[in-house]
N, C-alpha and C positions, 0 to 999 in steps of 0.2 A: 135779789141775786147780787152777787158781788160782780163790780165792774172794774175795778181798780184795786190794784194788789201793792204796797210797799214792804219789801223784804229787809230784813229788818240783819241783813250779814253783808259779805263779801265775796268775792273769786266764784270756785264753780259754781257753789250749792247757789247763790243768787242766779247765775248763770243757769243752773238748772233750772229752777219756780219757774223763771222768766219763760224758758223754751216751753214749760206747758200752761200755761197766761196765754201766750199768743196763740196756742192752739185752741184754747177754749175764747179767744176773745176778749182778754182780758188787760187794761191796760195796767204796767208796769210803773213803778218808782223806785229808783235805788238812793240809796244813803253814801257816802264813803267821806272818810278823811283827807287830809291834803295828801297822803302819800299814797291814794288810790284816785285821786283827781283823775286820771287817762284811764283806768281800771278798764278790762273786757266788761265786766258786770253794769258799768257806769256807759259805756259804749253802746249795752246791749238796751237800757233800759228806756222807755220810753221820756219819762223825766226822772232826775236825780236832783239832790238834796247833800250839801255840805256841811259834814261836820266839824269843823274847826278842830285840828289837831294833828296826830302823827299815832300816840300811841291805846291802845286800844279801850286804856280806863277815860282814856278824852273823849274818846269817839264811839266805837261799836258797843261798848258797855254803859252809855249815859243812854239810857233806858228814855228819859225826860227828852233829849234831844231826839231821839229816833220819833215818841208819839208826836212832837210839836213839828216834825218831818212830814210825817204822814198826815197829819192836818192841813200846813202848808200846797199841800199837794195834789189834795181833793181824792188820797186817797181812802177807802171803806173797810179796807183789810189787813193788818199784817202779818203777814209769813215769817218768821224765825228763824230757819235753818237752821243750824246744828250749830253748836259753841256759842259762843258769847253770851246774849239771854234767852237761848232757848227755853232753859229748865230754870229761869227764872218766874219766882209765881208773882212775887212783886212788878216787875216788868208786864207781863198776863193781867194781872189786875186792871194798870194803868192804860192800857189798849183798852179793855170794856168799858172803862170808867169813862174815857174819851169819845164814847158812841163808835169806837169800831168793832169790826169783827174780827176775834184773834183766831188765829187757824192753826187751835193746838190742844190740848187739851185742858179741861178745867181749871182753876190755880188750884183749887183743893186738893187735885187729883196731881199737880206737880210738885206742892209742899206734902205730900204725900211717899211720896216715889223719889222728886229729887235728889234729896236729902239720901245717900244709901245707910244714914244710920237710921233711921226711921223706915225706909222700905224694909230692911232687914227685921225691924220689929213687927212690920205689919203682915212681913212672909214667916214670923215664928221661928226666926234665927238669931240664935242667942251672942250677942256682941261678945267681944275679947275684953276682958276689963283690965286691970292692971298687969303690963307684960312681967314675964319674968324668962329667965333662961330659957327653962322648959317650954317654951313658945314659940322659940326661936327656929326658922327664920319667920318674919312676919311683914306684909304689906303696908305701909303707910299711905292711906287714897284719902284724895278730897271727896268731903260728901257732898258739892254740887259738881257738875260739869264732867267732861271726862277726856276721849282724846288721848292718856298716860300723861295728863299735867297734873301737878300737886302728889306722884305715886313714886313710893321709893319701896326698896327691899332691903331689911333691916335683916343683917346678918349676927352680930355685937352688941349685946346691951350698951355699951358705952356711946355706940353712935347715933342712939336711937333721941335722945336730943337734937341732937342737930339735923338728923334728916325730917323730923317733924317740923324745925324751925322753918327748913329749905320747903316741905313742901305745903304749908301755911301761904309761906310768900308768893311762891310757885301760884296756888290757887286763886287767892287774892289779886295778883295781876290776870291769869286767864278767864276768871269769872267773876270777881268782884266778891267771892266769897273764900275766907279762909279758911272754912273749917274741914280735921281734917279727921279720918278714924284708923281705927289698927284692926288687921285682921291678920287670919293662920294664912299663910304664903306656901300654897301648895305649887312646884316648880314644874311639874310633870302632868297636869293634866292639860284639857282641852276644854277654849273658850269656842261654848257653841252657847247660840241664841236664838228667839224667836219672834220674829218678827209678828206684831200683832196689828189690826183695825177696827176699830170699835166705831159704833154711832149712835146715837142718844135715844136708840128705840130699841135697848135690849140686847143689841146682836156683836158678837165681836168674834172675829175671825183670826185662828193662829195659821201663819201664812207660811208654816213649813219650818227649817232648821236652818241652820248659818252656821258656817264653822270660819274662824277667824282665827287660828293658833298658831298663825307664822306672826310676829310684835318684833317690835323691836323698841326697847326704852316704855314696853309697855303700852304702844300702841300698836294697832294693826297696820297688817303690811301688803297680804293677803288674805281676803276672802272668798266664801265660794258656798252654793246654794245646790242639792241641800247638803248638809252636815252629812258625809260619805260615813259609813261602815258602821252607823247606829243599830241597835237593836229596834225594833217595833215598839215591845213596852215600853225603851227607853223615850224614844221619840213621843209616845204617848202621853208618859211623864211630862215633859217638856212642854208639852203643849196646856196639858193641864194646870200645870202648876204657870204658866204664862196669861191663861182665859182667867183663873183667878185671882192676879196682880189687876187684871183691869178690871175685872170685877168688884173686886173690894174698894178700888179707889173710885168707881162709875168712872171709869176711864172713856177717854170718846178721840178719836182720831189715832195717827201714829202712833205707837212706841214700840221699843224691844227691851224684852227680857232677858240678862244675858246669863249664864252658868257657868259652871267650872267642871265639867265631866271628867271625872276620874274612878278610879275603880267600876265603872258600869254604873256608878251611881252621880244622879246632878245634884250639884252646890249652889241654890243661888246667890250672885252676887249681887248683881242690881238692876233698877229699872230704867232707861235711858227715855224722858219722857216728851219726846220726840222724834223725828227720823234721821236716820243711820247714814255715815257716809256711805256705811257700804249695802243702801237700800238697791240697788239696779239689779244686784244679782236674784233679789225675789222676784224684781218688776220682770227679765228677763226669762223667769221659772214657771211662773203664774201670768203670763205675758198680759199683763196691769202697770197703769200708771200710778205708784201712790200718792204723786203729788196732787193729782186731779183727785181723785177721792180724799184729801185732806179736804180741798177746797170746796168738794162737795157735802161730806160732813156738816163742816163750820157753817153750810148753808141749810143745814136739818133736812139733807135728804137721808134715808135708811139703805143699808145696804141688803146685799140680797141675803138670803138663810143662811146660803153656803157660800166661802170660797170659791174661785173657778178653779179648775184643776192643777194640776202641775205637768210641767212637761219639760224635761232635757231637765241640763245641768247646765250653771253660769259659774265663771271664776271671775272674780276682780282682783287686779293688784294694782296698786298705789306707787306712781310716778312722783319721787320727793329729788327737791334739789339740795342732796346732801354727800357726803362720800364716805359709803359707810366701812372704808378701810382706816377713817380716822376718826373713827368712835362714832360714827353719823352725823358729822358735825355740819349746820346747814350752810347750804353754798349761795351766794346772791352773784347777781347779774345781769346779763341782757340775754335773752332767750330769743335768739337767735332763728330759730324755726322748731317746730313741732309737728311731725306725720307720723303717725300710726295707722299701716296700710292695713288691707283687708276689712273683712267684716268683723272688724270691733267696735264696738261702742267707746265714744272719749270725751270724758266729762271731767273741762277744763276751765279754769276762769285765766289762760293766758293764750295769746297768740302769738307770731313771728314778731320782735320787735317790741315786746313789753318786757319790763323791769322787774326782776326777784327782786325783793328791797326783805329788810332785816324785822320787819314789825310783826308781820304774821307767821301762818304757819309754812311748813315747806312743800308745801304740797303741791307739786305742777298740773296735774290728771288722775282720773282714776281708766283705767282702760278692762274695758270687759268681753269678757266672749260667753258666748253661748252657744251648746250646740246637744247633741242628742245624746252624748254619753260623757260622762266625766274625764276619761283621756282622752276624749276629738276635741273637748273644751278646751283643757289644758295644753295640749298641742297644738290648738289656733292662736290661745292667748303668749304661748312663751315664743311660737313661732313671729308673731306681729310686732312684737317688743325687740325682737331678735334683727328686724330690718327696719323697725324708727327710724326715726331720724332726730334726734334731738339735741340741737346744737346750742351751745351756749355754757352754764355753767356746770360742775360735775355734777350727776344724775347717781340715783340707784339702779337704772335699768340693766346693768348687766349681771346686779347680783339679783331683778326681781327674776331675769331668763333662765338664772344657773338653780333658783330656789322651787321653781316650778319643775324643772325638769330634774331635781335630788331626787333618788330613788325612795328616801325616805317619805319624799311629798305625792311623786306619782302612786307609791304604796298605801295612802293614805296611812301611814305610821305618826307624822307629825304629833307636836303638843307644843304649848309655850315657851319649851324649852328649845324649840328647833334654833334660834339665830345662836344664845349661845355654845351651843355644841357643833356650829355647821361654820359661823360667820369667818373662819380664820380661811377657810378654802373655798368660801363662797364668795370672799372679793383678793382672792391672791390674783396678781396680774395674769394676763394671759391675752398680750399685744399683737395682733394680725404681723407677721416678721415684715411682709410685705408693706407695710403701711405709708413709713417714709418715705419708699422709693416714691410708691404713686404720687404725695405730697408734694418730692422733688420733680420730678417729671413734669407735673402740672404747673407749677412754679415755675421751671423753663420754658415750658410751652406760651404761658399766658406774658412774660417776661418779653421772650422773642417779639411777639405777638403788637407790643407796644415798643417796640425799640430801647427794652432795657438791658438790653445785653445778654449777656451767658451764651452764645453763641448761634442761637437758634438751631433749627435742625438746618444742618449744610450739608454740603456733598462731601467735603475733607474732613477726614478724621479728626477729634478735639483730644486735648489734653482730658485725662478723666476731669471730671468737678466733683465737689464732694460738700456736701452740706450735713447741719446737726440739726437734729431734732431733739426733745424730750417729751414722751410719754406724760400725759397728763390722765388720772391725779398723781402717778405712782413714782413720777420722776426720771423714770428709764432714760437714758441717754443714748443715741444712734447716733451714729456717719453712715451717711450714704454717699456711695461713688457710683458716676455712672458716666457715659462718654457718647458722644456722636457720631458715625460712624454712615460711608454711603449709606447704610441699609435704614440709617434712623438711630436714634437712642439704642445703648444697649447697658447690662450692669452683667454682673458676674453671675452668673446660676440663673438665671430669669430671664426672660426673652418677652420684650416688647414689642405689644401687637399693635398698641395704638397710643395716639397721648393726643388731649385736647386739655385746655387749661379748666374746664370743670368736670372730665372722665380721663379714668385711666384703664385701658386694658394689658396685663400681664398673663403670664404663661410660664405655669411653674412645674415641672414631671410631668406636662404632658398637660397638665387644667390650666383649664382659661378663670381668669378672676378680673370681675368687673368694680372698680372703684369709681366714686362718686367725692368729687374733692372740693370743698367750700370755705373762703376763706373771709376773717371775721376780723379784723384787725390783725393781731399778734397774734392768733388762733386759728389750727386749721383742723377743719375737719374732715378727715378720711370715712365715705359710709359705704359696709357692703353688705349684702345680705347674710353676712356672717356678725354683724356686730357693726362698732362704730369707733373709731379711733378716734380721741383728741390731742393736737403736737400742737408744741410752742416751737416755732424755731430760735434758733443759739447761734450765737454767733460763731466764726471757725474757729478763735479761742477765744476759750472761757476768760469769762468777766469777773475780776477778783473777789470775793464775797464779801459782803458787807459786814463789819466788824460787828461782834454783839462780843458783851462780858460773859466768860461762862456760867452760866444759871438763869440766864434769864430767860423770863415767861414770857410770851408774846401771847398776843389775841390768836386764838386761831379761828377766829372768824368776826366781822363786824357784827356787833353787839352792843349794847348799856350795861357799863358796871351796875349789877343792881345791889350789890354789897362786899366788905370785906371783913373778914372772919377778928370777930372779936378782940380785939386786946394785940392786935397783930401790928408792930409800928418799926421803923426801921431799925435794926440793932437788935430786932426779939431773935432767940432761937428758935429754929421750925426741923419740923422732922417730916423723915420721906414720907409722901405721899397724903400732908395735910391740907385741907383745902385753905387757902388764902384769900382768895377771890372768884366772884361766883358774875355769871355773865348770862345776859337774857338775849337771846338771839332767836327770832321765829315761835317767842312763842313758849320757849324751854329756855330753861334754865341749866349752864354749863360752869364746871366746878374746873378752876385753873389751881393743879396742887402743886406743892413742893417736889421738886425734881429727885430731890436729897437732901439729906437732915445737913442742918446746919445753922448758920446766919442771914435773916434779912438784911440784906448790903442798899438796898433801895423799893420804893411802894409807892409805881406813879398812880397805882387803878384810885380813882375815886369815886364813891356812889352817884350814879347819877350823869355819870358821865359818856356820852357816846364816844365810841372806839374803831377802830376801823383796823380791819386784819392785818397785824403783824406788826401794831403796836407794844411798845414794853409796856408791861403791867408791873413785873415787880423784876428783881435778881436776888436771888440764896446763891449765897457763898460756901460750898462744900464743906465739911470738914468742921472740926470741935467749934463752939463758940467761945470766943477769947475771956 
């Protein structure tokens, strides 16, 4: 039996192995780099194991340093987790070779599958050979690994160079492999999959449908168990055509099969040949643990004839630290706190107090609900997300509450195309009015409190006071005015019921509204069970802005130039909308283009070089070139 498990990742999913290891008794080793040194997963682990470096071709991807980890450490097993070497068969090899136990499935059976241009041959799907117009638009995916790294949509034969060069590089930093393929890029349909478990005595179990068709940049954003408004046959299909991807490879442990459902008919794409971020929502359907039955596999127990049943419906959405009103671009920081009330499940590799840093991916949690019908699920899970609390850097969480609750999503209408057609109204502002006040109020109060002034609450009337705030990420600008008065604080339209420096209660037409005020340095956070405001305060005037030359590109987020586009040197002419320089932030890779055709007038980015948000990268010079 295995006694000792070394996980062979990061953040939650090691955070997850871990939580069922110690339920089975098992003891723990984690890996991480110097910029996971304090990691939750490294915190949670029973011992850890340093791997000299920062970024992830140093560390999570040297396959060689993870086994001489696991040897070091008297571990017997290692676990994979999703991304970096999971669906590596060479990495698989080098575990068995070392006298451990890998808990994953065969390498035959991962150079089999991994690769989606070889699955796609072994499922009798015939590859896209040399593109041409008539093709168009088309996918460009890496054939190892997945996530939406190394994946672009080629709309232009002309750009279809370059976005294969972008997702080459792309791939080869997230997996160590760059290879990458073309397929027909259908816009409109629906990625559903099936989640499977096989064990090396004949039996393999398809564990129901997944629908996953809310992405964004080609990854998922929302999932949910099972795949709503399927037909019977089709579901049949799916299942079939998933028993015999494992089949044919003697598949043994995890994976998922995923498709492309459109017209009433499935596409397969590929086979993920290990387990799914968004596995909880089966564990939560089939109330099973699949991590413990990975572990038991790898141990050569058989599983039973049949599946156990299915019961209720599960939604999972994905808590990123990004804002996805500025293209999704990832946000780092100090994470501040994390509560997701109720009965959700919340599977996190961060806690109050840990560091978003720029090397991984942006993923804070995945938060799940479960409950006996599809809208009491979806109505638990948008409601919990709805009164979080998550303070620190900007979040998607008010576009995952507004996405859950689109009528197109509680309809089940959705398909891959939902963010583009929705994202412009799914993160337009829409600021608690009340929010400053409470900020100011609590600010007076806690101020008073310690002898900083502002007048405290006194029995004589004050001059009003008035403080600024700005709306973050969106920028919004407020003045609040409010004054002292026997009765207590008061402001214009609102009536103040109560004020302590971390609650505020207001009274507005007649409703009472309870605020929750936390402050973070230069950052304040207003929470109510309507949402979650975050204000920077401003000074009472503005602070002259910082001079930049017009055209110039700043970081918009900390980053590694990881290259700048060809032949591109100062004094070249550029046209709108060309990329220049291209930036790896979390994980992905971000394209800084030309504002306006014109002149290169200056080009600080250079390969290789870390950046920090709102650094210059380059400036174009509007207008003809001389």
């Amino acid at each position: 039996m295995i006694s000792s498990i070394l996980v062979a990742n990061r953040g939650e999913i090691a955070c997850r192995v871990f939580r069922t290891c110690r339920e089975l008794g098992i003891a723990t080793v984690a890996v991480h780099s110097d910029a996971d040194a304090d990691a939750l997963h490294v915190r949670e682990a029973d011992t850890a194991v340093r791997l000299p470096g920062a970024a992830p071709s140093d560390t999570y991807l040297r396959g060689d340093l993870v086994v001489k980890a696991a040897l070091a450490a008297g571990a017997d097993a290692i676990h994979p987790g999703y991304g970096f070497l999971s669906e590596n068969a060479g990495f698989a090899r080098a575990v068995l070779d070392a006298g451990l136990v890998w808990i994953g499935p065969p390498p035959e059976a991962i150079e089999a599958m991994a690769s989606k241009t070889r699955a796609k041959e072994l499922m009798g799907v015939e590859p896209l050979g040399e593109v041409t117009e008539a093709d168009l638009p088309v996918l460009v995916k890496a054939a190892a690994g997945g996530g939406g790294r190394g994946m672009r949509v080629v709309r232009e034969l002309a750009s279809l160079d370059g976005e294969l060069a972008a997702a080459r590089a792309e791939a080869a930093s997230a997996f160590g492999d760059g290879e990458v393929f073309v397929e027909p890029y259908l816009a409109a349909g629906r990625h559903v999959e099936v989640q499977i478990m096989a064990d090396a005595h004949g039996t393999v179990w398809p564990l129901g449908t997944r629908d996953c068709s809310l992405q964004r940049r080609h990854q998922k954003v929302v999932e949910e168990a099972p795949a709503p408004g399927l037909a019977p046959e089709l579901v049949a299909d799916l299942h079939a055509q998933a028993v015999r991807a494992a089949r044919v490879t003697d598949y043994r442990g995890a994976g998922t099969v995923e498709f492309l459902v459109a017209d009433g008919r499935a596409h397969f794409l590929e086979m993920n040949t290990r387990l799914q971020v968004e596995h909880p929502v089966t564990e939560a359907v089939f109330g099973i643990d699949l991590v413990a039955l990975q572990i038991r596999i790898a141990e050569g127990h058989a599983l039973a004839e049949d599946p156990p049943a299915a019961h209720g419906h599960a939604v999972e959405a994905r808590l990123y630290a990004e804002d996805p009103a500025a293209g999704w671009a990832p946000q780092t920081g100090t994470l501040h706190r994390l509560d997701v009330p109720g009965d959700v499940r919340l599977d996190t590799g961060y806690t109050a107090g840990d560091t978003i840093g720029v090397h991984y991916d942006a993923m804070l949690a995945k938060a799940v609900a479960h409950a006996p019908t599809r809208a009491e699920a979806v109505r638990k899970l948008a409601g919990a997300l709805e009164r979080a609390a998550v303070h620190g850097p900007v979040t998607n969480r008010d576009l995952l509450v507004r996405s859950l609750r689109h009528p197109e999503f509680t309809a089940a209408r959705m398909d891959t195309g939902f963010y583009d057609r929705h994202a412009a109204t799914l993160t337009a502002p829409a600021p608690d009015p009340h929010a400053p006040l409470a900020a100011a109020l609590a600010d007076a109060h806690g101020r008073s409190r310690f002898g900083l002034g502002l007048g405290g609450w006194r029995n004589l009337r004050s001059q009003p006071h008035l403080k600024r705030y700005r709306t973050e990420p969106d920028g919004t600008e407020h003045e609040v005015r409010y004054e002292h008065t026997r009765q207590g604080p008061a402001a214009d339209g609102v009536s103040v019921v109560s004020v302590t420096a971390g609650r505020v209660v207001l009274e507005a037409d007649g409703v009472r509204h309870t605020y929750t005020v936390a402050r973070y340095g230069g950052r304040v956070h207003v929470t109510t069970p309507r949402g979650d405001t975050a204000l920077t305060p401003l000074p009472l005037l503005p602070e002259p802005a910082a001079h930049r030359a017009p055209g110039s590109l700043l970081a918009p987020m900390p980053g590694t130039v990881v290259r700048v586009a060809e032949g591109v040197t100062e004094g070249a002419p550029v046209t709108a909308g060309q990329p220049l320089v291209w930036l790896e932030a979390m994980k992905m890779e971000h394209r800084i283009c030309a504002p306006a055709s014109g002149t290169l007038t200056a080009l600080h980015a250079v390969p290789g070089r870390q950046v920090e948000v709102g650094a210059l990268l380059a400036v174009v010079q509007e207008g003809e070139p001389s």
